[in-house]
C-alpha positions as CSV (number, residue, x, y, z in Angstrom):
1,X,23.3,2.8,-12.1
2,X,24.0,5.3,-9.2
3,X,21.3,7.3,-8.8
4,X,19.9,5.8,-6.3
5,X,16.5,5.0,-8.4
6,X,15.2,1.4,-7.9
7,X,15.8,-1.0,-10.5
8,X,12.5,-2.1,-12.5
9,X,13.1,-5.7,-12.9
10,X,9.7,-6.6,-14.1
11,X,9.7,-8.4,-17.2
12,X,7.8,-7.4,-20.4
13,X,4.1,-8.6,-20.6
14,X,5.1,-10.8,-23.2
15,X,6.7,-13.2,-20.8
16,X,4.4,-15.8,-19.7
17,X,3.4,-15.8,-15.9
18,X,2.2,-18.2,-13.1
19,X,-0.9,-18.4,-11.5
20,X,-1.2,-18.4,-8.3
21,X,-1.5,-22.0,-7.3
22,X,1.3,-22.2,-9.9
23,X,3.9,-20.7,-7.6
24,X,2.2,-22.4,-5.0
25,X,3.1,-25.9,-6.4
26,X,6.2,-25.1,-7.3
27,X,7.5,-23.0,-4.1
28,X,5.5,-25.1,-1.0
29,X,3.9,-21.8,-0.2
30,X,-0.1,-22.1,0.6
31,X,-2.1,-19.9,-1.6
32,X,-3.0,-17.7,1.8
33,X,0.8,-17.5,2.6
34,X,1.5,-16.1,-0.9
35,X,-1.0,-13.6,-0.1
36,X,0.1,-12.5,3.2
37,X,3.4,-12.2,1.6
38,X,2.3,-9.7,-0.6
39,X,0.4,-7.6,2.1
40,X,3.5,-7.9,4.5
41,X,5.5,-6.1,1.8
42,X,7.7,-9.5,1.5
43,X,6.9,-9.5,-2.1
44,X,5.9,-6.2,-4.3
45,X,2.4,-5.9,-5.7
46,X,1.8,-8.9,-8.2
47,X,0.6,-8.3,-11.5
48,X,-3.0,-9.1,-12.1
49,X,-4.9,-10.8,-15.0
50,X,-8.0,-8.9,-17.1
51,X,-9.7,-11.4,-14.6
52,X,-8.0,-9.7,-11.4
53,X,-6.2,-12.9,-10.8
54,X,-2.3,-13.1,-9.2
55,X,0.2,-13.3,-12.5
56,X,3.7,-13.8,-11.1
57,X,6.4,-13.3,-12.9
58,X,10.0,-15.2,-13.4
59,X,11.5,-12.7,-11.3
60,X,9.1,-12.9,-8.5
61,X,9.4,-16.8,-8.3
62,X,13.1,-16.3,-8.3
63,X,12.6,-13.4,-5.2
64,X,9.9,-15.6,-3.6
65,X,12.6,-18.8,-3.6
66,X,15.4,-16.7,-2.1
67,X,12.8,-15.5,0.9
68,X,12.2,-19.2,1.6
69,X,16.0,-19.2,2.4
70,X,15.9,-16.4,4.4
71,X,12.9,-18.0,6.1
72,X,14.4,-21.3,6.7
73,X,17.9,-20.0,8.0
74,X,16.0,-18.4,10.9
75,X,15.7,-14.9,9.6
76,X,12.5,-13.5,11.5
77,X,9.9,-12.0,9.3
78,X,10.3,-8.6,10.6
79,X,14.2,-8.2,9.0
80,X,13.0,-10.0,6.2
81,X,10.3,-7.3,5.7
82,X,13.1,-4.7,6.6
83,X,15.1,-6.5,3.3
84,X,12.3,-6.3,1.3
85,X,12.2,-2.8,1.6
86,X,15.5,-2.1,1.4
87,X,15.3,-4.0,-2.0
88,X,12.4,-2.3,-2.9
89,X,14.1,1.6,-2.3
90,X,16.7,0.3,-4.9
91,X,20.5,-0.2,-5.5
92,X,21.0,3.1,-2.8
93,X,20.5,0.2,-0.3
94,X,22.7,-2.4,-1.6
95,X,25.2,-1.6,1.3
96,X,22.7,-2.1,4.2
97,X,21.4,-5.4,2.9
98,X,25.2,-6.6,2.2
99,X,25.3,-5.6,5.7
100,X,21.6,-7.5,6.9
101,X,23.1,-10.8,4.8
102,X,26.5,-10.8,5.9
103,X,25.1,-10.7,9.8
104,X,22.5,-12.9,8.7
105,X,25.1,-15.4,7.7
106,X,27.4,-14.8,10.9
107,X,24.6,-15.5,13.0
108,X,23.6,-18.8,10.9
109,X,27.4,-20.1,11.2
110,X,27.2,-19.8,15.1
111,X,24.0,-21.7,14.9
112,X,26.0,-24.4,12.6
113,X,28.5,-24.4,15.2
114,X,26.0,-25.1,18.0
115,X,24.4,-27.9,16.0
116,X,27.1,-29.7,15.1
117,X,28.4,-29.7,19.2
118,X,24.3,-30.8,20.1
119,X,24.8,-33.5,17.1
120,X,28.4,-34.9,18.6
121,X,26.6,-35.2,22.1
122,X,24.1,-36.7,21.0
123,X,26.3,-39.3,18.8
124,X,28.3,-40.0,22.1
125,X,25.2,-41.1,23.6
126,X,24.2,-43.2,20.7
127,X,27.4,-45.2,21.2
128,X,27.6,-45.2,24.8
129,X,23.6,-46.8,24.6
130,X,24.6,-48.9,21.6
131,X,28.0,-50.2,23.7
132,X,25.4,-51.1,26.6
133,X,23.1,-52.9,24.1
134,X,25.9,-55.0,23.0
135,X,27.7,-55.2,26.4
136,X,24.7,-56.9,27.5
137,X,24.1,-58.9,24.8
138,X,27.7,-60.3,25.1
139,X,27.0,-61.3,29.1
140,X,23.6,-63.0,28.0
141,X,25.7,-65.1,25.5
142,X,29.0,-65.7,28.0
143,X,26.1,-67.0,30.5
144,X,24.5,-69.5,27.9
145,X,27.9,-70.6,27.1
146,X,28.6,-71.5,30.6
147,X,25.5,-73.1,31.5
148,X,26.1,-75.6,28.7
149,X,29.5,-77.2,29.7
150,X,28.1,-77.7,33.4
């Protein structure tokens, strides 16, 4: 599909959905985080029961689960809003949020990076305080040792 039209990928009405402290369970998300999702533009307008109650579908379980990722690999809410809207304005977009993921993903890999030196520093001072530990548990025992054949 070129024409730049969004895709509709809401399922049929037939499909069954989830309640709202449904995808709570199931995703970590607090009922009032799901809901500020929705105003933020993170997620499109949720379906609503005969009741007015949230219905989410498959698809927006799947979308809400691949925002969590975004969200715990440091992406601030701001680009993900500027993703969601890109998604929203359809397959026209698919270049800029290849572009939004793949610098997403460059900056995640020099955050990696940094870890992993902060982790071997902090291993190297694990073993230098565990060497001390047992340095001085050796000289404790070399001491008892010699205070017995005296």
């Amino acid at each position: 599909m070129t024409s730049g039209q969004p895709l509709k990928s809401r399922p049929s009405d037939r499909e069954p959905t989830l309640t709202i402290a449904q995808v709570a369970e199931r995703t970590g998300l607090s009922h009032d985080t799901l809901r500020y999702y929705e105003k933020a533009g993170l997620i499109e307008r949720v379906g609503r029961s005969t009741g007015n109650q949230r219905r989410y579908q498959t698809a927006d379980l799947a979308w809400l689960e691949f925002l969590l990722r975004l969200r715990e690999t440091g992406m601030s809410i701001a680009d993900m809003q500027r993703f969601a809207a890109l998604r929203a304005a359809g397959n026209v977009t698919v270049p800029d949020r290849l572009a939004m993921l793949r610098e997403h993903r460059a900056e995640l890999a020099d955050r990696i990076r940094a870890l992993r030196r902060n982790a071997t520093v902090l291993d190297n001072k694990i073993d230098h305080y565990e060497q001390l530990l047992l340095d001085e548990f050796e000289h404790e025992h070399e001491q008892l040792g010699t205070d017995e054949t005296t």
